[in-house]
ROZA-569228 format. One record per residue: x negated, y, z negated of N, C-alpha, C in turn. Coordinates in Angstrom, 3 decimals. Atoms other than C-alpha are relative to their C-alpha. Last residue first. Layout:
% residues N
REC      neast     nnorth        nup     caeast    canorth       caup      ceast     cnorth        cup
REC          X          Y          Z          X          Y          Z          X          Y          Z
...
//
This chain:
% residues 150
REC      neast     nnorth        nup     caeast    canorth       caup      ceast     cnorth        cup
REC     -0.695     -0.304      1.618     30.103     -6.432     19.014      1.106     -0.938      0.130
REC     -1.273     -0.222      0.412     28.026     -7.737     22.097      0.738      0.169     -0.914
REC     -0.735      1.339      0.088     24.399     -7.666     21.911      1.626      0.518     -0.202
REC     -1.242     -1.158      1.259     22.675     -4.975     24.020      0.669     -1.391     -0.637
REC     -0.805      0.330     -0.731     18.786     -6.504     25.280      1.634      0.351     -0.772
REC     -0.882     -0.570      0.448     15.846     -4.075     24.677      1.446     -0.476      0.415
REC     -1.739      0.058     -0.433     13.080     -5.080     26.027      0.881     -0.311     -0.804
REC     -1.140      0.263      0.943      9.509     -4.605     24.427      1.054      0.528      0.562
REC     -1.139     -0.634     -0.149      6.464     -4.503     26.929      0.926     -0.715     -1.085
REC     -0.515      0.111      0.948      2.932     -4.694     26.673      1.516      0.252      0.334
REC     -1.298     -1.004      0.497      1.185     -4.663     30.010      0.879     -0.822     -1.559
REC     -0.318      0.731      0.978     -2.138     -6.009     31.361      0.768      0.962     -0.668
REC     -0.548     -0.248      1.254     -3.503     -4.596     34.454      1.096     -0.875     -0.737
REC      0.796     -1.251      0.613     -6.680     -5.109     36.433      1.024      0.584     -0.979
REC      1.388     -0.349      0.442     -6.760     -8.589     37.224     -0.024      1.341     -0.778
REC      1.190      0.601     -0.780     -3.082     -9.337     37.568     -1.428      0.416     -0.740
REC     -0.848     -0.235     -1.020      0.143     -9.000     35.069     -0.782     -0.126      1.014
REC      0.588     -0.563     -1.188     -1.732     -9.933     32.366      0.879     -0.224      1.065
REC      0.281      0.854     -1.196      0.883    -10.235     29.655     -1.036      0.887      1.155
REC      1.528     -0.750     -0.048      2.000     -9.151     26.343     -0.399     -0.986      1.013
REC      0.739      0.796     -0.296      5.636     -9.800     25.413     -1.190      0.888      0.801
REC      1.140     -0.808     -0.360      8.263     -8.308     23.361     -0.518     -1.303      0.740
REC      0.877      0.823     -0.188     12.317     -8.944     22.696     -1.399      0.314      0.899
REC      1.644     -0.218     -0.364     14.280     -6.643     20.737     -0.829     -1.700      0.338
REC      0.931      0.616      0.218     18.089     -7.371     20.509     -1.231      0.068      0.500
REC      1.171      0.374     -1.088     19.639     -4.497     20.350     -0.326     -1.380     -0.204
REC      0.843      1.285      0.161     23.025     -3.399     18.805     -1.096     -0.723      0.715
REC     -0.781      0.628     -0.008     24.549      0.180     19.469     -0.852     -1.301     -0.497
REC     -0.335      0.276      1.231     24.506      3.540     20.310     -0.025     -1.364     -0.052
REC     -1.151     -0.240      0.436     22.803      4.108     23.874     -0.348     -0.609     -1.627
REC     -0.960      1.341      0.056     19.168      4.327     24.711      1.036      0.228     -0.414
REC     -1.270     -0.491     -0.785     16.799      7.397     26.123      0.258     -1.439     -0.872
REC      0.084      0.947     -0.353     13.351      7.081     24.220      1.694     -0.117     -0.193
REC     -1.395      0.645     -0.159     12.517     10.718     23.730     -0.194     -1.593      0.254
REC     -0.289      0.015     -0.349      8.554     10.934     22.626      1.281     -0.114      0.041
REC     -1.291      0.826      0.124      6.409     11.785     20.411      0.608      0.161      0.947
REC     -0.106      0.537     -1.450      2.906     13.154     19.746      1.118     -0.776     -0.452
REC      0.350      0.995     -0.389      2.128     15.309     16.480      0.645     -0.804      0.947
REC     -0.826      1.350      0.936      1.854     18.498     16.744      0.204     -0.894      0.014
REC      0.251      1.099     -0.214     -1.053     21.328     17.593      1.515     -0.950     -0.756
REC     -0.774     -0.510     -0.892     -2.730     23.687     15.669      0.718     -1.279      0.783
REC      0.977     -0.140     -1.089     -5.812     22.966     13.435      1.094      0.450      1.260
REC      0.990     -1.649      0.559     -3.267     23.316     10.201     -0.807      0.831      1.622
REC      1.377      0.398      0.997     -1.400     20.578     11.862     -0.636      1.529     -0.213
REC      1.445     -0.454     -0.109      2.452     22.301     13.260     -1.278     -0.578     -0.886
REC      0.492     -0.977      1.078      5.598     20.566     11.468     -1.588     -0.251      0.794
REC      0.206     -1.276     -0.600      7.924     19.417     14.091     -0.877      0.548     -0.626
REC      0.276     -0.156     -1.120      7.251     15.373     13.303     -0.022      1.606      0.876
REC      1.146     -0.578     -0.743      7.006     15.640     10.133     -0.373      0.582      1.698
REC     -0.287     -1.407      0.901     10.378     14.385      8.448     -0.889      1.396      0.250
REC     -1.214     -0.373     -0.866      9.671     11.238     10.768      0.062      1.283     -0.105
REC     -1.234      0.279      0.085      6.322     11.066      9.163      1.031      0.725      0.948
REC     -1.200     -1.307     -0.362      3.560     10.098     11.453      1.200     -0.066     -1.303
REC      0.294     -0.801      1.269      1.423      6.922     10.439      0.388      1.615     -0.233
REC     -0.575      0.476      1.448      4.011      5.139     12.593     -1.286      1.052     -1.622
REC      0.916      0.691      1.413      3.038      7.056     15.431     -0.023     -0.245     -1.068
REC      0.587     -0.861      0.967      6.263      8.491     17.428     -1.360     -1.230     -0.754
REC      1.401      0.909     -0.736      8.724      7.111     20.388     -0.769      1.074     -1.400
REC      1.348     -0.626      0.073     11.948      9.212     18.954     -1.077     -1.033      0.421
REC      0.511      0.511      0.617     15.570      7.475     19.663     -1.378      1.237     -0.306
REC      1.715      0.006     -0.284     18.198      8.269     21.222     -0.540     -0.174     -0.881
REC      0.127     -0.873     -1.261     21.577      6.278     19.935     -1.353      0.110      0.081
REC     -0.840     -0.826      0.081     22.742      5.451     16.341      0.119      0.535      1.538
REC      0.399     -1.020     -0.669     20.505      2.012     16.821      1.517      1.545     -0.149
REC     -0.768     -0.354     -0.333     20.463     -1.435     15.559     -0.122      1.652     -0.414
REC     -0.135     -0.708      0.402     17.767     -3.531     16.097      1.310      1.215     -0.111
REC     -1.286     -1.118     -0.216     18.268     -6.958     15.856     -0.471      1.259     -0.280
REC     -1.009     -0.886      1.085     14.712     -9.127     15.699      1.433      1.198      0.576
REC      0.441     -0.826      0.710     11.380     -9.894     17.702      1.177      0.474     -0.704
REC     -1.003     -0.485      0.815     12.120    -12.889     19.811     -0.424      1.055     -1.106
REC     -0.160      0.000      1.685      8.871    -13.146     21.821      0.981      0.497     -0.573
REC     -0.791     -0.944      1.087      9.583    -13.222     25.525     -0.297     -0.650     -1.314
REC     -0.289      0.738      1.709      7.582    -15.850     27.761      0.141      1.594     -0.729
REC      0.634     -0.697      1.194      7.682    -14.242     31.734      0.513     -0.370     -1.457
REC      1.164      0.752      0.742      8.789    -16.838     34.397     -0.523      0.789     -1.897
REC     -0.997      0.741      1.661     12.481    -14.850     34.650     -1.487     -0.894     -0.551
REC      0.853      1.346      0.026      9.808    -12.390     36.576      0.504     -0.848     -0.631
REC     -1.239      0.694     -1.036     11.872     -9.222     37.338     -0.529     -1.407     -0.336
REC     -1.759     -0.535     -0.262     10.348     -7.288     34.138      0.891     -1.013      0.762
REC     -0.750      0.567      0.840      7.051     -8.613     34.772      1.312     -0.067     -0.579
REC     -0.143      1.104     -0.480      7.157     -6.740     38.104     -0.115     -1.458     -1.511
REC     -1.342      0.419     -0.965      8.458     -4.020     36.858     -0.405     -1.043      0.278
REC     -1.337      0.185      1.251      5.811     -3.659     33.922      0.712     -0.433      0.802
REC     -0.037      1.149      0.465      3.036     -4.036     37.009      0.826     -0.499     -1.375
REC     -0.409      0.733     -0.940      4.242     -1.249     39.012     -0.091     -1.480     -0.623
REC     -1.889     -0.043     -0.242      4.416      0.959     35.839      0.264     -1.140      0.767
REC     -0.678      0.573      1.124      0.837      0.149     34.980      1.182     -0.504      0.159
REC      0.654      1.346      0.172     -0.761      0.178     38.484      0.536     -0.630     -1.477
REC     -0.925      0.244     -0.418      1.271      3.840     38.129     -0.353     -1.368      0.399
REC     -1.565     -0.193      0.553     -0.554      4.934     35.325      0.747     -0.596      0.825
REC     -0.525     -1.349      0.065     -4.144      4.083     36.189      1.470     -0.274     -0.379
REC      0.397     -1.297     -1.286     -6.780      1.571     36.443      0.730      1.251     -0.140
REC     -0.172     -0.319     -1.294     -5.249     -0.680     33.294     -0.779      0.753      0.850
REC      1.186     -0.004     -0.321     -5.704     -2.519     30.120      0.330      0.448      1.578
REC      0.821      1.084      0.427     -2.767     -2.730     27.363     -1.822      0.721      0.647
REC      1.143     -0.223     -0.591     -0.691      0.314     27.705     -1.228     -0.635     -0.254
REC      1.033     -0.118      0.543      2.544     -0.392     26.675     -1.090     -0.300      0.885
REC      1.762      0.105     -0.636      5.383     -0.038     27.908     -0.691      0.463     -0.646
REC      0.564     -1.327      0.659      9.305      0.340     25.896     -1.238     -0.369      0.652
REC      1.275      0.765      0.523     12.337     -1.138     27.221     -1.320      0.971     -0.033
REC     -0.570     -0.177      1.560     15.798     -0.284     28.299     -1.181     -0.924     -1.019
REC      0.066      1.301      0.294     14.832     -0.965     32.182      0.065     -0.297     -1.165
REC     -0.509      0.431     -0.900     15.902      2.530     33.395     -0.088     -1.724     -0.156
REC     -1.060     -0.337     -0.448     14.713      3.945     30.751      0.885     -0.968      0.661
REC     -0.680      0.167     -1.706     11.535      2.739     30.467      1.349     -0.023     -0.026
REC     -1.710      0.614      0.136     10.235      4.554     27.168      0.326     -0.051      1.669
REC     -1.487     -0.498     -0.268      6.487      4.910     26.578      0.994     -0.231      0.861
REC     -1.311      0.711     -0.354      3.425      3.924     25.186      0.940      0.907      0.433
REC     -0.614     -1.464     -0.229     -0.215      4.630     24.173      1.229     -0.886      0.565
REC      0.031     -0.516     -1.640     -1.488      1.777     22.219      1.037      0.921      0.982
REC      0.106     -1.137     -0.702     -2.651      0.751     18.755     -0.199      0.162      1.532
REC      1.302     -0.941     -0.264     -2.313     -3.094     18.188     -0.015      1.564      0.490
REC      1.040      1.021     -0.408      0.002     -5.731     17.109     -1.234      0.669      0.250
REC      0.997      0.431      0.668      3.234     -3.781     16.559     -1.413     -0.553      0.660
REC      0.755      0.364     -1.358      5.902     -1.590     18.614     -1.145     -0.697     -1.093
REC      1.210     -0.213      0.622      7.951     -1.003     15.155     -0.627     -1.101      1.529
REC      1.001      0.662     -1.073     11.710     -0.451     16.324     -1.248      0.233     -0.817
REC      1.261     -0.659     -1.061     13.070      1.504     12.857     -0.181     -1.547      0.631
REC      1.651      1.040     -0.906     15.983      0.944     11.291     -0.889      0.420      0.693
REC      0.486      0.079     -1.593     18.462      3.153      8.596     -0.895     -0.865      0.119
REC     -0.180      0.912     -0.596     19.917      2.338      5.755     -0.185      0.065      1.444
REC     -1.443      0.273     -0.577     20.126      5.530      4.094      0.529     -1.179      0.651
REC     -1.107      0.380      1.467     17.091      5.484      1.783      1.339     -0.186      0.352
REC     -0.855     -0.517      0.424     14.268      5.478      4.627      1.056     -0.316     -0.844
REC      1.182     -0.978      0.009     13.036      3.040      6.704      1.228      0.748     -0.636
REC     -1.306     -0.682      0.450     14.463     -0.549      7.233     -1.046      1.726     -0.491
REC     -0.445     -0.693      1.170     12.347     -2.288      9.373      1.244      0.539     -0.302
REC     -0.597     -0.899      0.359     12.363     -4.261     13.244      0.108      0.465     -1.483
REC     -0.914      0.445      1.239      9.761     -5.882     14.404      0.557      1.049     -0.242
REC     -1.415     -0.937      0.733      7.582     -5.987     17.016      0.640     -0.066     -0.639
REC      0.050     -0.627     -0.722      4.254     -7.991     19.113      0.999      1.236     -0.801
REC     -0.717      0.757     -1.070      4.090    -10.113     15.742     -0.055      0.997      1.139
REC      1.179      0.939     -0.927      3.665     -9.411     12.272      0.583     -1.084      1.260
REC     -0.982      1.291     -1.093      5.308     -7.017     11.304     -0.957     -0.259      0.336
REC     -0.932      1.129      0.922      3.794     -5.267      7.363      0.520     -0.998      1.519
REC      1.201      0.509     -0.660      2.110     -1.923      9.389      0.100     -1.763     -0.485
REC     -0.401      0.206     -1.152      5.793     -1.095      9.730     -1.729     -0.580      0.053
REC     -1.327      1.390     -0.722      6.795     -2.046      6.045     -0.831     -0.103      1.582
REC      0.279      1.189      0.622      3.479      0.139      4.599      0.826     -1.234      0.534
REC      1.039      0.330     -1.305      4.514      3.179      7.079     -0.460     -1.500     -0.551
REC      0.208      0.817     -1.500      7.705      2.969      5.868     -1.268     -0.289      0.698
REC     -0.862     -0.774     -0.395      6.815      2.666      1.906      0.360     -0.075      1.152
REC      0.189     -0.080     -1.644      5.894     -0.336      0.031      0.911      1.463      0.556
REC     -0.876      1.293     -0.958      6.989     -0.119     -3.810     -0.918      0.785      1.374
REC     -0.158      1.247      0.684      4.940      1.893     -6.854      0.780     -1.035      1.140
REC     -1.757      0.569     -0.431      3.490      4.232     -4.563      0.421     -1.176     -1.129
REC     -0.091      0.498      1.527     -0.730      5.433     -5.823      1.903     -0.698      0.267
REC     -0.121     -0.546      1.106     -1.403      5.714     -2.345      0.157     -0.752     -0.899
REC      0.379     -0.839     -0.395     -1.022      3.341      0.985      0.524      1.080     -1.585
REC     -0.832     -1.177      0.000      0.000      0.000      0.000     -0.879      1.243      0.000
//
């Protein structure tokens, strides 16, 4: 645990999954957090495929993208069950050692800390991740986002 804390806090839960992702409980209201896990890496929200990229080992940005889609269409590709998340709507993309409560508040040095929209409706997820070379030069992280029926 991080400080003097007498219980785990969020960042303590989210560094706590073990596994490509997991979902927490954060906060006193009963809220969840997505937790992209396993290793520091730049990321962000595919929209259009309700899933989150990661930036394993690539040439460039769009050698990334092209190779998320094509895992994406691939029913071959092994999914790791990673947990229900359930969701009020958009979301924030953000660095777990970030607080939430933080995220507009200027660093002394100037400057704030990095986050993103991550477009999704209200509702029930099931999170499933997987980590794959996609060819020689890039290797993609991705966590999809499938809706479960109420």
């Amino acid at each position: 645990m991080v400080g003097d804390a007498p219980a785990p806090d969020d960042y303590d839960r989210a560094c706590a999954v073990d596994g490509l992702a997991g979902v927490i409980a954060v906060g006193e209201n009963g809220a969840q957090a997505l937790v992209l896990a396993d290793e520091p890496a730049t990321s962000c929200s595919l929209p259009e495929h309700r899933a989150f990229l990661r930036w394993l080992a690539t040439d460039s940005e769009a050698g990334l993208k092209a190779a998320a889609r094509d895992v994406l269409e691939d029913p071959a590709t092994e999914w790791e069950e990673c947990g229900t998340w359930s969701s009020d709507g958009p979301a924030t993309l953000m660095d777990s050692a970030e607080a939430g409560s933080a995220l507009d508040t200027e660093y002394p040095g100037g400057g704030k800390p990095s986050q993103a929209s991550a477009t999704l409706p209200a509702g029930r997820w099931r999170a499933r991740a997987a980590h794959t070379k996609a060819d020689e030069a890039n290797w993609v992280g991705l966590v999809r986002m499938l809706p479960i029926a109420s």
